[in-house]
LUMSEZA-585452 format. One line per field, with one value per residue (C-alpha): y, z, x; residue number from 1; residue in three letters. Coordinates in steps of 0.05 Angstrom, whole numbers, plus 5000, padded with zeros to 4 digits. Example, Ala and Ser with C-alpha at 12.3 -4.5 7.8 and 13.67 -1.06 7.14 Angstrom:
! residues 2
py	[4910:4979]
pz	[5156:5143]
px	[5246:5273]
i	[1:2]
aa	[ALA:SER]
//
This chain:
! residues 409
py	[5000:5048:5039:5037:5071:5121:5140:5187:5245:5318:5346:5376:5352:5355:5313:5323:5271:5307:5272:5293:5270:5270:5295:5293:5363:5384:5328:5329:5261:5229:5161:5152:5095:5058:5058:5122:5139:5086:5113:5197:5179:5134:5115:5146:5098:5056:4975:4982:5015:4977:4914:4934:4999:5026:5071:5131:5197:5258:5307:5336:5266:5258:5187:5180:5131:5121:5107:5049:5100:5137:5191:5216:5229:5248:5231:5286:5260:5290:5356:5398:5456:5490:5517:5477:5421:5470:5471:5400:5394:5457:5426:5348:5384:5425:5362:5325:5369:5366:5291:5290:5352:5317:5267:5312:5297:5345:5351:5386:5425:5369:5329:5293:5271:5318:5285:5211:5153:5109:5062:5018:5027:4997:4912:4892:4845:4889:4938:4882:4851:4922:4927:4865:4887:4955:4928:4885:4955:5000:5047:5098:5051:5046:5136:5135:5081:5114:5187:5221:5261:5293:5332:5300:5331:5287:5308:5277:5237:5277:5258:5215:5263:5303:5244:5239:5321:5324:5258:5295:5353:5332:5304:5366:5408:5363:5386:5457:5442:5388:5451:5502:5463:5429:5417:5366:5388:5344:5283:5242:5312:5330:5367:5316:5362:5350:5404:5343:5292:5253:5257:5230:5175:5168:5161:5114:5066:5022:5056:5008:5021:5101:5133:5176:5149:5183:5207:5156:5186:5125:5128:5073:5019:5049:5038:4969:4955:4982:4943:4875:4885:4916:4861:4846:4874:4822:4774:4765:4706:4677:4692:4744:4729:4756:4761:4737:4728:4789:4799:4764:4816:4808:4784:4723:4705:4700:4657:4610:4638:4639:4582:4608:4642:4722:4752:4822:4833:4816:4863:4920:4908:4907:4969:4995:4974:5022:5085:5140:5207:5214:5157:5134:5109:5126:5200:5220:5218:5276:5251:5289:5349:5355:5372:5446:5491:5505:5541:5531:5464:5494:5526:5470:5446:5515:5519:5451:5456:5529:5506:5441:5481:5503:5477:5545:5558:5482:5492:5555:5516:5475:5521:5558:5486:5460:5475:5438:5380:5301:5345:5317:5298:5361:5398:5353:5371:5441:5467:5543:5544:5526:5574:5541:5514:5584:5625:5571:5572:5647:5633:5582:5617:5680:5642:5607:5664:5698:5625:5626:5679:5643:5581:5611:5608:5646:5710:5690:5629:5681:5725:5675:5645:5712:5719:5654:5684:5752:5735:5663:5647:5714:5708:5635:5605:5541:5518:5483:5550:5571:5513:5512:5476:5421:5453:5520:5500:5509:5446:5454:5481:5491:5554:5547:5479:5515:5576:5617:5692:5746:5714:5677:5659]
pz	[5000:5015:4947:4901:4934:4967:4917:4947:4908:4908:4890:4823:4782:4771:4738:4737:4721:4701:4693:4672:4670:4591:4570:4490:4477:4488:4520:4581:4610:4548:4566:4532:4482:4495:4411:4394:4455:4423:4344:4379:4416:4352:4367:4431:4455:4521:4514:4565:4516:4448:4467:4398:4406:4393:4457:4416:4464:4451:4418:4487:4509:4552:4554:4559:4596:4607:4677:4691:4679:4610:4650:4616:4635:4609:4640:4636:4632:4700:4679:4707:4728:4733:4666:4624:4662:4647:4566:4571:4601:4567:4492:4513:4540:4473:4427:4474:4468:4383:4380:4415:4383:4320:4360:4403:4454:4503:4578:4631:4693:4741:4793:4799:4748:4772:4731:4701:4740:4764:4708:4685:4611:4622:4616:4647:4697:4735:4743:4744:4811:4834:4832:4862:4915:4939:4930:4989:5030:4995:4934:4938:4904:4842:4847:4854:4804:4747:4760:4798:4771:4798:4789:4815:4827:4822:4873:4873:4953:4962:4991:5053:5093:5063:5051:5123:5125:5053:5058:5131:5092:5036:5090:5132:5086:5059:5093:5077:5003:4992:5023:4978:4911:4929:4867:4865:4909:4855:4840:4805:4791:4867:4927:4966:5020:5007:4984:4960:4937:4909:4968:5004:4954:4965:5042:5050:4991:5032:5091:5104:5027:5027:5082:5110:5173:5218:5198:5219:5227:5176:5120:5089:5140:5153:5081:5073:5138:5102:5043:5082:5116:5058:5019:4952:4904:4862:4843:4768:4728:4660:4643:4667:4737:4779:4835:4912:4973:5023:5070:5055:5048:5018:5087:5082:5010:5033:5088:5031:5029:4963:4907:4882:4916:4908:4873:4870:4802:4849:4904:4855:4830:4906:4901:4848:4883:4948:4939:5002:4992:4982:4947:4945:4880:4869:4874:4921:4885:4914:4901:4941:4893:4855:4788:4780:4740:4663:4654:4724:4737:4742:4800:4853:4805:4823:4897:4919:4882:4906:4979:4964:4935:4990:5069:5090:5053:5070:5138:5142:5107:5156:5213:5181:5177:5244:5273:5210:5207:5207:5193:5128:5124:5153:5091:5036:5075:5089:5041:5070:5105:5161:5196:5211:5140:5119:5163:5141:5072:5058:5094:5058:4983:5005:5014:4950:4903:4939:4920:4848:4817:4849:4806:4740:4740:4676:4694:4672:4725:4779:4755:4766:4824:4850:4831:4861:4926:4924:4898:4920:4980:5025:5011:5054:4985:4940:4869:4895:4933:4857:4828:4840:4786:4744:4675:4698:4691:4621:4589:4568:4497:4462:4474:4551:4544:4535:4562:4613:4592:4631:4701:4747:4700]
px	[5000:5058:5097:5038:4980:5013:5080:5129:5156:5156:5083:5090:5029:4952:4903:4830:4776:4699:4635:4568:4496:4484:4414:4387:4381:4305:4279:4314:4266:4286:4330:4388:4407:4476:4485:4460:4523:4565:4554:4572:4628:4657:4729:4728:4672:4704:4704:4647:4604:4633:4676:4719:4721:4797:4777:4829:4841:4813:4851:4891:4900:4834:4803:4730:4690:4617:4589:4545:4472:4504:4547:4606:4676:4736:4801:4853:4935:4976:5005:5056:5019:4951:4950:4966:4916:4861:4887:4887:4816:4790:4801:4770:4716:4701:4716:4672:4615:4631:4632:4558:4520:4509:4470:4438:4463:4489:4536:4496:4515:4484:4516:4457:4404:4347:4296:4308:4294:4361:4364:4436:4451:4518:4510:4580:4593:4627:4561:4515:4551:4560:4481:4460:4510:4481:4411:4420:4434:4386:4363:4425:4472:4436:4434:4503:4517:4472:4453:4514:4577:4633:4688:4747:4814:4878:4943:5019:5014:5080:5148:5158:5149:5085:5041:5008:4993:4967:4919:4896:4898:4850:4796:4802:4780:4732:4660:4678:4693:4627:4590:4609:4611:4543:4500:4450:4386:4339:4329:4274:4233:4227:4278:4315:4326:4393:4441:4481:4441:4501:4543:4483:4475:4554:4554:4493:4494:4550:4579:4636:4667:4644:4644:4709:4735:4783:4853:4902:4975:4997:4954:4978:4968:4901:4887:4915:4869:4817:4816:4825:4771:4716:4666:4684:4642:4655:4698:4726:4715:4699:4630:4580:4564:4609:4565:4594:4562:4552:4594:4662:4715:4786:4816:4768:4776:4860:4830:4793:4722:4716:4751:4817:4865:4871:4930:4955:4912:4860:4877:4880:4817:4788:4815:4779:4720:4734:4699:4715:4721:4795:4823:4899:4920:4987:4964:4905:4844:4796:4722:4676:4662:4596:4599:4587:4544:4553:4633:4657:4678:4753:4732:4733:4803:4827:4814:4836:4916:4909:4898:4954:5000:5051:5047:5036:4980:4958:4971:4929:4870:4870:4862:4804:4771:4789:4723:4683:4729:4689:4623:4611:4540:4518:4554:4517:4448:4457:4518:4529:4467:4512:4546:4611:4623:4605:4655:4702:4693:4708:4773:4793:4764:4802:4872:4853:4843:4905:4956:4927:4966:5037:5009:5010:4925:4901:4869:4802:4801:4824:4766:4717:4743:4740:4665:4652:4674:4643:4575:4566:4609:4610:4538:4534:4500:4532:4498:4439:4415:4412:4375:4314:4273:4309:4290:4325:4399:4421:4454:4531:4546:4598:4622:4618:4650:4713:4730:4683:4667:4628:4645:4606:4538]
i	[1:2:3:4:5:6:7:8:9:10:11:12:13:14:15:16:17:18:19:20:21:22:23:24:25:26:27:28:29:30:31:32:33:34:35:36:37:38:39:40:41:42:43:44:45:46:47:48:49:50:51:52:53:54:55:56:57:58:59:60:61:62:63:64:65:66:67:68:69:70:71:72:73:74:75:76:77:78:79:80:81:82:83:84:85:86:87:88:89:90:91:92:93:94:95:96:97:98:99:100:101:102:103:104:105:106:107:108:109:110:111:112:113:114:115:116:117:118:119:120:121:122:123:124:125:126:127:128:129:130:131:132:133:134:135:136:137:138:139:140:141:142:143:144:145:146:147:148:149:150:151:152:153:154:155:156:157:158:159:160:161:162:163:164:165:166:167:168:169:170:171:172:173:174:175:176:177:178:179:180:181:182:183:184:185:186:187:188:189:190:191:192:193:194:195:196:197:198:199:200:201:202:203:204:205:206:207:208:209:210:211:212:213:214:215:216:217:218:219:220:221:222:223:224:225:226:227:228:229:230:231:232:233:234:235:236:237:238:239:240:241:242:243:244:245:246:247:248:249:250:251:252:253:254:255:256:257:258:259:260:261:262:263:264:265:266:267:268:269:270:271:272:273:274:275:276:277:278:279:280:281:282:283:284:285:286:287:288:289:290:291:292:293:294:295:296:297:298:299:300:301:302:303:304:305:306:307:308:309:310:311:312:313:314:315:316:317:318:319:320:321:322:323:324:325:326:327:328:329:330:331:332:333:334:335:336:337:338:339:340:341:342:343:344:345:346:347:348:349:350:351:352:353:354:355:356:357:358:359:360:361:362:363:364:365:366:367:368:369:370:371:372:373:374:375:376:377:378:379:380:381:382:383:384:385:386:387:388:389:390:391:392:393:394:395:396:397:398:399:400:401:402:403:404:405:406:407:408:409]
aa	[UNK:UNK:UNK:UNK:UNK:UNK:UNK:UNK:UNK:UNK:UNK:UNK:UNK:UNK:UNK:UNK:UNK:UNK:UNK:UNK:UNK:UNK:UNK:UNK:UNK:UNK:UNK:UNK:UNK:UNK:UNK:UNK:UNK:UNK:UNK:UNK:UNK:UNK:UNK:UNK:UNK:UNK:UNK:UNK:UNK:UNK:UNK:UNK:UNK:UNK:UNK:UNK:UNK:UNK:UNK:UNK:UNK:UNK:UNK:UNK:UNK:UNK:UNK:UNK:UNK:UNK:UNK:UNK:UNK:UNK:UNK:UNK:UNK:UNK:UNK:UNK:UNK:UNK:UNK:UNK:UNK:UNK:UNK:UNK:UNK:UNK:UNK:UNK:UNK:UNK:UNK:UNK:UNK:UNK:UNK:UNK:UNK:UNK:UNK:UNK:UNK:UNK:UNK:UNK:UNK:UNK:UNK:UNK:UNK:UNK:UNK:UNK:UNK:UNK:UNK:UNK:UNK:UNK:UNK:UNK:UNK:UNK:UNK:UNK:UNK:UNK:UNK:UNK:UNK:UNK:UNK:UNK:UNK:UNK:UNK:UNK:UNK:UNK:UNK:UNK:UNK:UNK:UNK:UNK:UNK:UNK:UNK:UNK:UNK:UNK:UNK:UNK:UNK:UNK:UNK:UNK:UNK:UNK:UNK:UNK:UNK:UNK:UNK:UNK:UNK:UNK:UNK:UNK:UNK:UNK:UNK:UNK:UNK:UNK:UNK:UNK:UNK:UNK:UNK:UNK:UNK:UNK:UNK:UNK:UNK:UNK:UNK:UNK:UNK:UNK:UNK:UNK:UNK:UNK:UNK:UNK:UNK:UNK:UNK:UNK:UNK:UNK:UNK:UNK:UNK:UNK:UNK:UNK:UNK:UNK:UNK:UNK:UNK:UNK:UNK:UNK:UNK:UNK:UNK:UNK:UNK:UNK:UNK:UNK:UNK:UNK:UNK:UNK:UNK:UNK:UNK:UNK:UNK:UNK:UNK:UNK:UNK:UNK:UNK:UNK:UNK:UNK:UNK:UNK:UNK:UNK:UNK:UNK:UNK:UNK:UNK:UNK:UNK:UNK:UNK:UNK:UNK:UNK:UNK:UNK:UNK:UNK:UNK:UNK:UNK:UNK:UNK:UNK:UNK:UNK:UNK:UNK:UNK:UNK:UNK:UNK:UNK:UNK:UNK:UNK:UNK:UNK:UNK:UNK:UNK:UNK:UNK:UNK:UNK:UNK:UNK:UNK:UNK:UNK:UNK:UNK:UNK:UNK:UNK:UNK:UNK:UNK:UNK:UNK:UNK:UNK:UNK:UNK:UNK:UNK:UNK:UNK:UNK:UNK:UNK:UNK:UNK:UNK:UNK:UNK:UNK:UNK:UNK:UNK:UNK:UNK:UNK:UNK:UNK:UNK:UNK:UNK:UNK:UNK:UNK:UNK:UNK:UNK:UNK:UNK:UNK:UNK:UNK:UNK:UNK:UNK:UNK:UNK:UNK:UNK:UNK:UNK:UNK:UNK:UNK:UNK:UNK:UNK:UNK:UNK:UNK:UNK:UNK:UNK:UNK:UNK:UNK:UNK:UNK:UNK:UNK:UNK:UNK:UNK:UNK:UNK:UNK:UNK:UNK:UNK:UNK:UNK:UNK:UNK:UNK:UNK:UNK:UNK:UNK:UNK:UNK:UNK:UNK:UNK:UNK:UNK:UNK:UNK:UNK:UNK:UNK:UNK:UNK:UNK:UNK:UNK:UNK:UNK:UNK]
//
């Protein structure tokens, strides 16, 4: 877990995975059709979608896959520094939105479907065990699995000895980020109540593989604990069952549970299977941001290698979130309706937009991350204050797909 999990070296690069909920243009209740997604996204299509797909990388290097309910994603390559990630993820993005247009198909500013029922388009064995799974616990995994996105942010672990501060780090300021990047208040047509629906979905579908747990001062034992003692999902084999019985985790299959005896392809596939808010896989994989609204989803890439940038300014974060720290389920229900995480979150936007310049950020990302903080944060509000029927939030076109103009929309 230490040397592949958790790889030591100086913290110079950023990678950024975004999803979306994909809509046909017009009909936003429409469902979508798994050829209609296959024939847009041609030789970009993932094996998941079209076994012989050549699965080529769009044009800045980006690959795309398609989560288990039609989402999209595009995975960005690690880049040296803040600007040229948000080149890199700035030009997928636009040839994204190219390939599906003529299909009319189009990216929305969602983090949660606010309107389509939870269906699987995806026929894998991988998502078909994954479902059986979370139906033994309840509804939320089949949300998650099929009408979530995110935007996730990708960190270098650091050297030796960074890696326990920037994994505590991450998780510190983790209720004050979900609060003010919460975006998904709808789902199925109604209010959830939730300012973050998908969190929500996240935290309940399977507690023992989702939720955060305390900050252990060796993060990589704590991990390797972890995953010893999580369920399999599933367990890979010819054929398409892959289906195991509840309840035996990766410590019993080594003890002979199941036939065969685990390998270390196995173990990194278990690993694939653990889904917490920060994830270690080789870099730390920050998954607890909600997609945001049309043009800013470099905002929450901004503030989080703002706030990881330096151990001063990391260090500082950290104090401003000390009182909000472990209170992550009251920031997906209440966002900056809650004090704390609102006196909290200017702090931590204000040291933000001061780090960005030092980073090389363009000036039209400090603009905006600016405006996010004037007009949305100072004001104790997140996305989902904004959104307050489903049909209100424009889907993604082109020309916001790239580069924001005018600000905060």
């Amino acid at each position: 877990m230490a040397s592949v999990c958790f790889k030591h070296g100086p913290p110079t690069r950023l990678g950024a995975e975004l999803e979306w909920v994909a809509q046909h243009s017009g009909n936003p209740h429409r469902r979508l059709d798994a050829r209609r997604l296959a024939d847009a996204l041609g030789p970009h299509a993932p094996p998941s979608l079209c076994p012989d797909s050549p699965h080529l990388p769009l044009p800045h290097g980006s690959t795309v896959t398609v989560e288990p309910g039609g989402q999209l994603e595009i995975s960005s390559r690690p880049r040296p520094s803040l600007a040229e990630l948000i080149t890199t993820v700035d030009g997928d993005t636009a040839a994204l939105t190219d390939l599906l247009d003529p299909a009319g198909l189009v990216l929305t500013g969602h983090a949660c479907d606010p309107l389509r029922p939870s269906r699987r388009l995806l026929d894998v064995p991988r998502y078909a065990a994954m479902e059986a799974t979370f139906d033994r616990v309840g509804p939320l995994g089949r949300v998650m699995m099929c009408s979530t996105a995110a935007v996730q942010v990708c960190l270098d672990a650091g050297t030796r000895g960074q890696v326990a501060d920037r994994w505590a780090a991450l998780h510190d300021l983790g209720p004050v980020l979900i609060a003010a990047f919460a975006n998904s208040p709808w789902r199925d047509g109604r209010p959830t109540g939730w300012a973050s629906s998908r969190m929500h979905a996240w935290f309940d579908l399977d507690p023992v593989r989702t939720r955060p747990r305390p900050v252990h001062p060796d993060p990589a034992a704590d991990w390797a604990r972890r995953a010893l003692d999580t369920p399999l999902l599933c367990q890979r084999r010819p054929g398409p069952q892959w289906d195991v019985p509840g309840g035996v985790t990766f410590a019993d299959w080594l003890a002979g549970a199941l036939p065969g005896t685990p390998t270390t392809e196995d173990l990194d596939y278990h690993l694939t299977t653990l889904f917490p808010p920060v994830r270690p896989r080789g870099h730390l994989e920050v998954r607890y941001l909600d997609t945001q609204p049309t043009g800013q989803w470099a905002v929450p890439v901004a503030v989080v290698a703002a706030l990881l940038a330096d151990p001063q300014t990391t260090d500082a974060a950290r104090d401003a979130c000390a009182p909000t720290v472990g209170r992550w389920f009251a920031a997906a229900r209440e966002g900056l309706r809650d004090r704390s995480l609102a006196s909290a979150a200017v702090e931590v936007f204000e040291l933000a937009c001061d780090r960005l310049p030092g980073l090389g950020a363009p000036w039209w990302l400090r603009s905006l991350v600016e405006d996010v903080t004037e007009h949305r944060v100072r004001r104790g509000r997140c996305p989902a204050d904004d959104m307050t029927d489903p049909l209100t939030r424009d889907p993604l076109t082109r020309r916001d797909a790239t580069r924001p103009r005018g600000g905060l929309p």
